[in-house]
C-alpha positions in Angstrom: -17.4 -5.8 -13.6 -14.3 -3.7 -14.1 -15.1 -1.7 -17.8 -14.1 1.7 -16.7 -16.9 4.3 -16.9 -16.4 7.8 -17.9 -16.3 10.6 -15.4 -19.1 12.8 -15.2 -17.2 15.8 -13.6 -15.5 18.5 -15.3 -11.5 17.9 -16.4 -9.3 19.4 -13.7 -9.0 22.6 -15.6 -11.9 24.4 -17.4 -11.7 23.5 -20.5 -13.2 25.4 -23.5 -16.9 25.2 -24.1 -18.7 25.8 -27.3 -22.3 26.5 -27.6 -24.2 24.8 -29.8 -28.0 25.5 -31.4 -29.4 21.9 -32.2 -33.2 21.9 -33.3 -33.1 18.1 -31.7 -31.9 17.1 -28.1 -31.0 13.4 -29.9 -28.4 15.6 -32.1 -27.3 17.0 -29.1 -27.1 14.4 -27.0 -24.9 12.5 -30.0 -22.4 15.2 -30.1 -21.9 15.2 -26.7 -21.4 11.9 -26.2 -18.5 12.1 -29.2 -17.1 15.1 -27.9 -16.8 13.6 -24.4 -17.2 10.2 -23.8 -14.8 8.9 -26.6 -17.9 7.7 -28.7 -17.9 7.1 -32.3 -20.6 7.8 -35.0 -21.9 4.7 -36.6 -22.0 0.7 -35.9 -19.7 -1.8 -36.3 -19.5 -3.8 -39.2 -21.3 -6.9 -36.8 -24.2 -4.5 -35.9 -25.2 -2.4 -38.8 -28.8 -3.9 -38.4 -28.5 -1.2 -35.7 -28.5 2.0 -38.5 -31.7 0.8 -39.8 -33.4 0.7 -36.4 -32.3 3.9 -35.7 -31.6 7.7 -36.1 -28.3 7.6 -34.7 -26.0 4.6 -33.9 -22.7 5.3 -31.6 -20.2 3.0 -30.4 -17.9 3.2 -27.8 -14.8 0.7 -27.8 -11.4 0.4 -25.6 -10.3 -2.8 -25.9 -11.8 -4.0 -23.0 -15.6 -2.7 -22.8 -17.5 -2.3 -25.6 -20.8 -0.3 -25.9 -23.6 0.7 -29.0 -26.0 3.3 -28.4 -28.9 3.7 -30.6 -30.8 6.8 -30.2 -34.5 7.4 -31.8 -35.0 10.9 -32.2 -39.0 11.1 -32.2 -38.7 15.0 -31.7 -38.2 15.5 -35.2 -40.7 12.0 -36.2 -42.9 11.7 -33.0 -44.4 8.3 -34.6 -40.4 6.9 -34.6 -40.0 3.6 -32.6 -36.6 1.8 -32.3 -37.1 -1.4 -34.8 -35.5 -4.1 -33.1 -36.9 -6.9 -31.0 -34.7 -8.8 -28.0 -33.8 -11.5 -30.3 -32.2 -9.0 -32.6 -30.0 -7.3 -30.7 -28.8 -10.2 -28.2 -27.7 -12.0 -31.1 -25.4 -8.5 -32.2 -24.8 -8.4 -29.3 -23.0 -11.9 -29.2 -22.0 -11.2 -32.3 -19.9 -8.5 -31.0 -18.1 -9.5 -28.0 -15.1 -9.8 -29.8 -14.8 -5.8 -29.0 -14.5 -6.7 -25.4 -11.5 -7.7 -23.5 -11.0 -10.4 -20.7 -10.7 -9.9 -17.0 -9.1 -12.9 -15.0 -10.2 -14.8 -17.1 -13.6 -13.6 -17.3 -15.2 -11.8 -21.0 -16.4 -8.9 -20.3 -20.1 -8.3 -21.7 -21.0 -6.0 -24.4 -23.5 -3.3 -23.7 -26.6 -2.0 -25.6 -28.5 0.7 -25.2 -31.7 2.0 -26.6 -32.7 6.0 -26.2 -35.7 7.3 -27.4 -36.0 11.0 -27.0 -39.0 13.3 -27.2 -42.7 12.0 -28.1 -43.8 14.0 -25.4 -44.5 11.9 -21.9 -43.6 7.9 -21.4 -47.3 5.7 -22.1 -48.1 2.8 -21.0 -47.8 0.7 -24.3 -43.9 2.8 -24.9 -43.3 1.6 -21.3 -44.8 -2.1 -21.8 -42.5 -2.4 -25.0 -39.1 -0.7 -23.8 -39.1 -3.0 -20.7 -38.5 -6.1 -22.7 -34.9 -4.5 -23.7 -33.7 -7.0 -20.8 -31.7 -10.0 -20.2 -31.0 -12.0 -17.4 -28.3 -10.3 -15.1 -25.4 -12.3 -16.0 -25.7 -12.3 -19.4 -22.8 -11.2 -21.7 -25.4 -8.8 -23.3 -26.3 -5.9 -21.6 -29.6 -4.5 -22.9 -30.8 -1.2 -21.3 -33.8 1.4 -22.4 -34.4 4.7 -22.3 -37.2 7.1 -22.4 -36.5 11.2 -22.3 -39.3 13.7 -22.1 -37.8 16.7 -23.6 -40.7 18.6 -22.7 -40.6 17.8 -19.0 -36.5 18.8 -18.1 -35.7 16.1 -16.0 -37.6 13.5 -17.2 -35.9 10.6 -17.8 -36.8 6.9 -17.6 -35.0 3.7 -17.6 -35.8 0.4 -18.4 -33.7 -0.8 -15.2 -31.7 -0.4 -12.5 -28.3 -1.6 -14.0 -25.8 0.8 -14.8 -25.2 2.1 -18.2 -22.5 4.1 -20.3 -25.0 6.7 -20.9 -26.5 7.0 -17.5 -30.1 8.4 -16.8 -28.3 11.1 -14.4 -26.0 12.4 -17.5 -29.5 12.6 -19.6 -31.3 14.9 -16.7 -28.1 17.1 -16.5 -27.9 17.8 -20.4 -31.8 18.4 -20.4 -31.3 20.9 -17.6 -27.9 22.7 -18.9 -27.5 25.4 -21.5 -26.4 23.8 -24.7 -22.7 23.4 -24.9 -19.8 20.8 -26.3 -17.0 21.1 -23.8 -13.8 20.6 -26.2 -10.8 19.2 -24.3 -7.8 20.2 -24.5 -5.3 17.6 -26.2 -3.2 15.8 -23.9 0.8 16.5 -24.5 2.8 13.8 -24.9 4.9 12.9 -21.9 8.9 12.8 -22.6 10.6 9.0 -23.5 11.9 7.7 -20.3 14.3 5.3 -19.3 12.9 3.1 -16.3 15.5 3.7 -13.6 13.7 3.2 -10.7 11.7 0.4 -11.3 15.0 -2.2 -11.5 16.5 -0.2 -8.9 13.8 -0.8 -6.8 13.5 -5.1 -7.3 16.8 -5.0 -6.8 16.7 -3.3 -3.2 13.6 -5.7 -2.7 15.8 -8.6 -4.0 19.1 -7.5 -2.1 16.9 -6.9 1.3 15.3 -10.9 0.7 18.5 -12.1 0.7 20.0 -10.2 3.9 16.7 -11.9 5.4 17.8 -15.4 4.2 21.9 -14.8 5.0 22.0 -13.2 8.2 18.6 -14.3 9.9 18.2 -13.8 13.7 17.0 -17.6 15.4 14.8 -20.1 14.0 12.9 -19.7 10.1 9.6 -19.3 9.5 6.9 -21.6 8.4 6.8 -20.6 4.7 9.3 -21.5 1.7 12.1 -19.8 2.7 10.6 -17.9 5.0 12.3 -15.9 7.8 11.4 -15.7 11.4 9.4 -13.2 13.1 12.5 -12.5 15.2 14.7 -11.9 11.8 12.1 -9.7 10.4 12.0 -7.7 13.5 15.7 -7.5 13.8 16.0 -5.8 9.9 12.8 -2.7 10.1 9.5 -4.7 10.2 6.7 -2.4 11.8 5.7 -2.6 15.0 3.3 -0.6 16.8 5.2 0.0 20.0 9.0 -0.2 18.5 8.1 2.6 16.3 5.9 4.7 18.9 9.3 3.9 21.4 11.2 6.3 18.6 12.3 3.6 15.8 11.1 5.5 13.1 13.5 3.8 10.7 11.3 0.5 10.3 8.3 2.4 8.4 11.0 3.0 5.4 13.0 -0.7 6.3 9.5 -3.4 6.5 8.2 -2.1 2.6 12.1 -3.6 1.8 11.9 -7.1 3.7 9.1 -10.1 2.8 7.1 -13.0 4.8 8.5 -15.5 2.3 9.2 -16.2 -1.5 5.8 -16.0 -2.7 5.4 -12.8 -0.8 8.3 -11.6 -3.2 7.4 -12.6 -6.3 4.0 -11.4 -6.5 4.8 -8.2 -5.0 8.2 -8.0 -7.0 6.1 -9.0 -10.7 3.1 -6.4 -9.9 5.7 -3.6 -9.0 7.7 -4.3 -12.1 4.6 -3.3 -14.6 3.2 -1.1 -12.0 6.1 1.3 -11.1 7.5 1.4 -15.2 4.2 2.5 -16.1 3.8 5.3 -13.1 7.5 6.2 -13.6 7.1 6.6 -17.9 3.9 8.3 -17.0 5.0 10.6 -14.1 8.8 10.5 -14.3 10.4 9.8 -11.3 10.8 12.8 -8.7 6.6 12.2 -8.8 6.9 8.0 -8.6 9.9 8.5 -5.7 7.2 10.9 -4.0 4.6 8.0 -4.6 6.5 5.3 -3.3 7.5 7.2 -0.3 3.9 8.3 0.5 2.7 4.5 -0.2 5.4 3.3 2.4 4.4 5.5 4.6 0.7 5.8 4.6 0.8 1.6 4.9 3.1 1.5 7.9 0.8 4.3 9.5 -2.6 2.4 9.1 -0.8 -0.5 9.9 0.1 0.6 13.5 -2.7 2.1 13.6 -5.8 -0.5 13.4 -3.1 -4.0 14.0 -2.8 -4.8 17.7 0.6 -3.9 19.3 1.8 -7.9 18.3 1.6 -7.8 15.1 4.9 -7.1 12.8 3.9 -6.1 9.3 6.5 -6.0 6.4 6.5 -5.8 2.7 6.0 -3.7 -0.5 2.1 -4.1 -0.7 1.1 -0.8 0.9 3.9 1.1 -1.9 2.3 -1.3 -4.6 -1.6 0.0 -3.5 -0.5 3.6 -3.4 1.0 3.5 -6.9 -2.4 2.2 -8.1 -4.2 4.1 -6.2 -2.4 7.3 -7.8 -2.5 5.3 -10.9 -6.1 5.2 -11.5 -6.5 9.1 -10.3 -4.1 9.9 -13.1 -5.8 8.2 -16.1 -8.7 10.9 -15.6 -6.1 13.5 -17.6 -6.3 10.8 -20.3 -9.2 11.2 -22.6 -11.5 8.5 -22.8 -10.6 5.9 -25.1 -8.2 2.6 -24.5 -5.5 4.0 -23.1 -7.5 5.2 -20.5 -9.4 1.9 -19.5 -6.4 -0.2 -20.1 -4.2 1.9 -16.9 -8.0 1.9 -15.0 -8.5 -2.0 -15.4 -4.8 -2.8 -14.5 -5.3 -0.2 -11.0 -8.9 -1.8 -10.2 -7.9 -5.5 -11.1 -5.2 -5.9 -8.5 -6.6 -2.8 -6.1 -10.3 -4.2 -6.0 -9.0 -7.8 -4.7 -6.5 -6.3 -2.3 -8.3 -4.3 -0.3 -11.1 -6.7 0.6 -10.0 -8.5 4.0 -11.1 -12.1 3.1 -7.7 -13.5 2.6 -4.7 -15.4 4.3 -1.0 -15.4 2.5 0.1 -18.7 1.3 2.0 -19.5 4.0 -0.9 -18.7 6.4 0.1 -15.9 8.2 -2.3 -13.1 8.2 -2.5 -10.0 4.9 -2.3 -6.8 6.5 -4.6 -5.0 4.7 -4.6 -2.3 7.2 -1.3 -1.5 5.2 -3.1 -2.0 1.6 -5.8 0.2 2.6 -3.3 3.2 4.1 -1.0 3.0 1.3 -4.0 3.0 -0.9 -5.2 6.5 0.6 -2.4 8.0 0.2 -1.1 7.3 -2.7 -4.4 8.0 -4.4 -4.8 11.4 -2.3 -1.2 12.8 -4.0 -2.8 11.4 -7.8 -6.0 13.2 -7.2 -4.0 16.4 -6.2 -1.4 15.9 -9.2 -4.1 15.0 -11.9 -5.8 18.3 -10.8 -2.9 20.6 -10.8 -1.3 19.3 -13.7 -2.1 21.0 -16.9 -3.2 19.2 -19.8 -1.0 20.8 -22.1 2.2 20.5 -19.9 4.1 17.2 -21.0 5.6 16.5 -17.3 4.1 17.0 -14.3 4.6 20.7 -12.0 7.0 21.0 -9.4 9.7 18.4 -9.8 12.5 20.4 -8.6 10.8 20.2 -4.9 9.3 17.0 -5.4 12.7 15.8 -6.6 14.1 16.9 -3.5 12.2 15.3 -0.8 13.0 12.5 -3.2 16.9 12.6 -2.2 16.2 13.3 1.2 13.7 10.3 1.5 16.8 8.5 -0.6 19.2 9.5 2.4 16.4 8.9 5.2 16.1 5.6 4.0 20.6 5.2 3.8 20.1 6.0 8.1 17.3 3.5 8.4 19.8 1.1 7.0 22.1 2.3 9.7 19.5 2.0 12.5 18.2 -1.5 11.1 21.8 -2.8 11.1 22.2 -1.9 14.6 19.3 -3.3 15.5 19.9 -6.2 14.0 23.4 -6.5 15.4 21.8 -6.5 19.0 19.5 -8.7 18.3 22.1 -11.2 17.3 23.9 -10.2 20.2 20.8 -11.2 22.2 20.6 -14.6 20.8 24.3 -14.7 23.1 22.4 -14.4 26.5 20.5 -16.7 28.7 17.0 -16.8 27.8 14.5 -15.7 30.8 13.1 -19.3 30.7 16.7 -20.6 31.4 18.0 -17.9 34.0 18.9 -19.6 38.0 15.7 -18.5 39.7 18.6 -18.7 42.7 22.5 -17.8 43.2 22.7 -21.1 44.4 21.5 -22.4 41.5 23.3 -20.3 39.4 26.7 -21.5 41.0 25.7 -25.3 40.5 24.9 -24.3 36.6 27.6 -21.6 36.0 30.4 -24.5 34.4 27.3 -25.2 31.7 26.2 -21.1 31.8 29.9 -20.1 31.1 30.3 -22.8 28.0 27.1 -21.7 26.8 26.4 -18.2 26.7 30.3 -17.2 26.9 29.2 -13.3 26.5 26.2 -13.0 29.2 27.6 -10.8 32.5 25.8 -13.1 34.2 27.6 -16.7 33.6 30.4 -15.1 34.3 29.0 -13.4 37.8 28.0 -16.9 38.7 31.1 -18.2 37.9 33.1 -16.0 40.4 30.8 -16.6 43.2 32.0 -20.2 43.0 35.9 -19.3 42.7 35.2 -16.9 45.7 33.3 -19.6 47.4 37.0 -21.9 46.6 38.6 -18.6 47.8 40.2 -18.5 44.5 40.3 -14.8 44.5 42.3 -13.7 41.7 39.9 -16.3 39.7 37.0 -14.2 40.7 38.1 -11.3 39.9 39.3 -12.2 36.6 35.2 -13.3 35.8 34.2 -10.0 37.3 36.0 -7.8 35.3 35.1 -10.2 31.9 31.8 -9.2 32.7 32.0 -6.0 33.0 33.8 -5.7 29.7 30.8 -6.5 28.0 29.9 -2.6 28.2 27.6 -2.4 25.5 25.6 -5.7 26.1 25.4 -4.1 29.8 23.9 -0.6 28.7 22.1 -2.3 25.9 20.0 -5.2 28.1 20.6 -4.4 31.4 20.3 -1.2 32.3 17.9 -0.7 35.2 18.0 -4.1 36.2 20.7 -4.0 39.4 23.2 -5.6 37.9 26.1 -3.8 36.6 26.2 -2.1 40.3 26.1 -5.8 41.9 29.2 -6.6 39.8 31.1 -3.4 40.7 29.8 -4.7 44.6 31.3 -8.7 43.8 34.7 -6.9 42.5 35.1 -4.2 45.4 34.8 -7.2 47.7 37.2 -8.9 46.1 39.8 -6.1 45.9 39.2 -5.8 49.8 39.6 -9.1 50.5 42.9 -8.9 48.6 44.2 -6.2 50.2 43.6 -3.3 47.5 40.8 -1.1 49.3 41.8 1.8 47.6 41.3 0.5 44.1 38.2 -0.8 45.1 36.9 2.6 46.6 37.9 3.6 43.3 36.0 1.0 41.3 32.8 1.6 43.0 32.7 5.4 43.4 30.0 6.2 41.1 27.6 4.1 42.7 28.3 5.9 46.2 25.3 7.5 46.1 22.0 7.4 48.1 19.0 5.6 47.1 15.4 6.6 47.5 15.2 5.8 51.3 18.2 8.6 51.5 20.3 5.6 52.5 24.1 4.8 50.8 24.4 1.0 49.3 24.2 -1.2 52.3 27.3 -3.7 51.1 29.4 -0.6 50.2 29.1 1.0 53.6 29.8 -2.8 55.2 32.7 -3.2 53.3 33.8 0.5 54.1 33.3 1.8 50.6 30.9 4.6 50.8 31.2 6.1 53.9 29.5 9.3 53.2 27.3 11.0 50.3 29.0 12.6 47.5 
């Protein structure tokens, strides 16, 4: 069940504290529960069977949970029972769970309790006739009883094990406690905002869908409209290794791109509510903060616990951080339905999301290793904002420096846009060369395929090296020397994909043969200068030597 229940702990600042001299702990125990718990004196119109029955009748209602206390005060009439049978109150009970709200779908169940305090120690007939104040576990009445010795501190006894508003640790703590009503301090009224970051975010999700769906690198995915996994690596999806290899850049890019259209438009309808509601509560130097630690945290988990072949992208961990932060904040809000209403919309989406016992709808796998890290931290900057932030202050502390790291998160993400486009360009570029499962295994066969290599992949160094071993084969020199020099134009795609592989210095060794054989040795010497040096063995390049190249170390 998802009705919010009221903190126990202190308010993040002291908060003043009135004692009080009550010659009944049932008085007591009724003011503090006003004071505190956002409790109301006396019954709803659909229960005021409940007056009768008791001393004192308190109700708590939200919107969405919805809970009568009736308290018998048998210190002051020891001979005092509560009046009501089962029958009575589960048919208030029903009778009132048009207080309650609705929780996918679900009502919620309406909650009755049953306190008696004092009469000195719990007997066997008070215990015999409180443990009927039960119903079966899913019922949409929630009866629970109560027994308080006053004259043993500590003493309290319940009827079962479920959990109530008024909980049998909250009793023992007031029995135990000098008498005081802590009186919080009203809540200031944020300032009215105007969403700004909320659109501007959907519309950088949006715009970063349809760079997916316009410039996509290779085949699509599986899913409607879905890009491929080498598209979503091209544009800043997070990869273990990429980003451990320096790539930085894709833990701000992959919250930006999505596995399909569904992917989109859930994440893109929950941030909408989510983010306006953070950003009108918060203002936006905190929610830019929040987003960014969401982004972050995710992608860190991520890499983290996935294995180093998994590419993760989407908005989910920056959606479970802003819940996560969201349902830390509503503890500054006093109890009451503005308070459950932001704790039911955090826990109703966070609850689901971070349980690992789904697949997305187009079957690839949910990383919740991303929900759970953006989760963490998101909710570890709320707790440390709800606590420093004063009750009294309307906005939050610190948004000058918060706004800050803002704009430079704002320009860190304008380079990662740089990086990803870069990225992205060479992986197009790659799509150009001959795939490894298509590459001669021989020269000879490379010769026999280079007319089809060439027509092909027009910009791989290689079909074009293949090429000029067949004009030099034809002696068709000037031919060959045109091919070389074609491929050695391709400077980037050479530093980019080959470097360490041999072959830039093979086609500088080709085209120094080819100047020799034409005549222009000292062009060639030229030409192959910088790889006149010795290898490992201490030994110049064997052809360079042959061909009277290199013919001694630099």
């Amino acid at each position: 069940m998802l009705t919010p229940q009221p903190s126990e702990s202190l308010p993040s600042e002291p908060a003043p504290v009135v004692p009080v001299e009550e010659a009944s702990f049932a008085r007591y125990l009724a003011r503090r529960l006003v004071a505190e718990q956002g409790f109301q004196e006396g019954p709803v119109p659909e229960a005021e069977e409940l007056a009768a029955a008791s001393d004192v009748v308190l109700t708590y209602s939200d919107g969405m949970s919805a809970v009568m206390v009736c308290i018998v005060d048998r210190e002051r009439e020891p001979s005092r029972r509560f009046g009501l049978d089962v029958a009575a109150l589960e048919r208030i009970g029903k009778a009132c769970l048009k207080y309650t709200g609705t929780v996918s779908g679900t009502k919620l169940p309406v909650g009755l309790q049953v306190i008696e305090v004092g009469g000195g120690p719990l007997t066997d007939e008070d215990r015999k006739r409180l443990e009927q104040y039960r119903l079966g576990l899913f019922h949409k009445v929630h009866l629970h009883a109560m027994h308080v010795d006053t004259a043993a501190p500590g003493s309290v006894w319940t009827s079962t094990w479920r959990r109530s508003k008024v909980s049998a640790r909250y009793l023992r703590r007031l029995l135990v406690e000098p008498r005081q009503v802590v009186v919080e301090e009203a809540l200031a009224e944020p300032p009215e905002r105007t969403s700004v970051l909320t659109p501007a975010l959907l519309a950088v999700l949006v715009l970063g869908f349809a760079a997916e769906q316009f410039f996509g690198v290779g085949a699509k995915g599986d899913g409607l409209l879905a890009p491929g996994v080498r598209t979503l690596v091209a544009m800043g999806g997070v990869n273990s290794g990429l980003v451990e290899a320096g790539q930085w850049w894709r833990l701000l890019m992959a919250p930006l791109l999505h596995g399909d259209i569904f992917h989109l438009a859930l994440n893109g309808f929950c941030l909408w509510f989510v983010t306006a509601t953070v950003e009108g509560l918060v203002g936006r130097a905190w929610t830019g903060l929040l987003l960014l630690v969401g982004a972050l945290g995710g992608g860190a988990l991520s890499m983290v616990i996935n294995a180093d072949t998994v590419v993760s992208v989407g908005a989910s961990g920056v959606l479970m951080g802003l819940l996560a932060a969201l349902l830390a904040l509503s503890r500054r809000i006093p109890v009451g339905p503005e308070r459950a209403q932001l704790q039911v919309l955090s826990l109703q989406l966070l609850i689901p999301s971070l349980i690992p016992l789904g697949v997305s709808r187009t079957g690839g796998e949910v990383d919740f290793a991303a929900h759970v890290g953006g989760a963490l931290a998101g909710g570890a900057v709320g707790m440390v904002l709800a606590r420093v932030w004063a009750r009294k202050e309307p906005v939050p502390p610190a948004t000058l420096p918060v706004g800050a790291v803002g704009m430079l998160a704002a320009v860190a993400l304008v380079v990662s846009v740089g990086f990803a486009f870069q990225y992205w360009k060479d992986s197009v570029l790659e799509l150009e060369l001959i795939p490894e499962e298509s590459l001669p295994k021989t020269n000879g066969q490379g010769m026999a395929q280079a007319k089809e290599l060439l027509e092909r992949y027009p910009k791989d160094p290689r079909s074009h090296l293949f090429q000029a071993m067949v004009l030099m084969d034809a002696n068709d020199l000037p031919g060959a020397e045109r091919e070389l020099r074609t491929a050695l134009s391709e400077q980037h795609i050479l530093e980019h994909f080959f470097t360490g592989t041999g072959l830039p210095r093979m086609l500088h060794e080709e085209l120094g043969h080819v100047l020799v054989e034409q005549g222009r040795k000292d062009e060639a010497r030229e030409l192959v200068k910088p790889f006149c040096v010795p290898g490992k063995d201490g030994q110049l390049p064997a052809t360079l030597v042959e061909l009277e190249l290199c013919t001694a170390a630099p």
